[in-house]
N, C-alpha and C positions, 0 to 999 in steps of 0.2 A: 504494500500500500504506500502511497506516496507522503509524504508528508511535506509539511509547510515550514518553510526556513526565510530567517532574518540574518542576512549577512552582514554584518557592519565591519567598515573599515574606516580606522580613524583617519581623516585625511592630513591632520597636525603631524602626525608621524614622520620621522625624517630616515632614508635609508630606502635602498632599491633592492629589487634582487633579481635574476637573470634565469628567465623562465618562459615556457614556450603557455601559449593561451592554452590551446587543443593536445592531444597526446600527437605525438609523430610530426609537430611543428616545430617552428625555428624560435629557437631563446629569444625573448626579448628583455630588455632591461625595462624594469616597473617601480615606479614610486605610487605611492599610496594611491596620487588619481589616476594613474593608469590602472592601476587594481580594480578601482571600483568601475571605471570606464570597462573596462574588458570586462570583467562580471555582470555588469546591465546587459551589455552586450552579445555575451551570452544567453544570460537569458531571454531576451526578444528571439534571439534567431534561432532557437529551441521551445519557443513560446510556454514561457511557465511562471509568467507572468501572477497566475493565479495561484503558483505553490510559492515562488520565492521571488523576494525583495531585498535590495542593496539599500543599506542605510549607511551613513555618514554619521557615524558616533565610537564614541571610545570604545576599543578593541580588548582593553584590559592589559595594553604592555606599555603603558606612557613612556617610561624611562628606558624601554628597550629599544634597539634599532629596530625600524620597522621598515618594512609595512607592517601591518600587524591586522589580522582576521580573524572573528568571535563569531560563530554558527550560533544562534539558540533552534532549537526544533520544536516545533510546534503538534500535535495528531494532526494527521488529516480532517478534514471537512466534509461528511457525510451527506448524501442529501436531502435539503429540505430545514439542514440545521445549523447556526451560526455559528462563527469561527468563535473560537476560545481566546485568551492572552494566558494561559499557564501553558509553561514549557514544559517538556518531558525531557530535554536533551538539551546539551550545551559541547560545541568543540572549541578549540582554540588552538589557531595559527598563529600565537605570539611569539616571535624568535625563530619560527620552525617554515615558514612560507617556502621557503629556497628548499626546503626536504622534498616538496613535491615533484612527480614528475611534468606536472601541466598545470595550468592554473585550474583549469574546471572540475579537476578533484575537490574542490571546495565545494561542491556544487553534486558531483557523482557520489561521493563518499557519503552523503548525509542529508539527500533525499530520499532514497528508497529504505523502507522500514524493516 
C-alpha cells in the first residue's frame, strides 16, 4: 500500500553532494535547492503529487553539513476518508545524502509500505 510522505529539506543548509537524480544517471552536484528542485520534480513526472510533498523546513541537522532530508510517513488514505496529520514513520538523511545511490531513493525507499 502506498503511503503518504512529507519530505523536507532545509534550504538554510550549507554543503552539496554529488549524486545522480535517477539510478543509472550522471552525478550531479546538489545544494539544498537543487535537492528540493529535483524532488518536486520528481514527483510531477511520476505524478504523486497526491502521496508526496516537498517542504522547505528544518531537516533536523542544523549544525551539520548538508543538504540534509527528514521523510515523516504518513498511512495511506483510504476511500471516502480524510487524511490524518499522525505519523507512523520518520527517516532521516542528515549527514548521510551522498550514501545514496540516486537521489529518488528518498522517495522509492519510503513510499511503498
Amino acid at each position: 500500500m502506498t503511503r503518504r510522505l512529507v519530505i523536507s529539506v532545509c534550504s538554510r543548509e550549507r554543503g552539496t553532494v554529488l549524486l545522480p537524480i535517477e539510478r543509472g544517471g550522471r552525478a550531479r552536484r546538489l545544494d539544498a535547492g537543487a535537492v528540493m528542485r529535483q524532488l518536486e520534480a520528481l514527483v510531477r513526472r511520476r505524478g504523486l503529487a497526491e502521496s508526496v510533498r516537498i517542504s522547505d523546513a528544518c531537516a533536523g541537522g542544523c549544525w551539520m553539513r548538508g543538504p540534509n532530508v527528514t521523510v515523516t510517513i504518513y498511512p495511506a488514505v483510504r476511500p471516502g476518508e480524510r487524511p490524518d496529520h499522525v505519523a507512523v514513520g520518520r527517516k532521516t538523511y542528515v549527514a548521510s545524502l551522498n550514501t545514496l545511490d540516486c537521489l529518488s531513493r528518498v522517495i522509492d525507499d519510503n513510499l511503498r509500505g
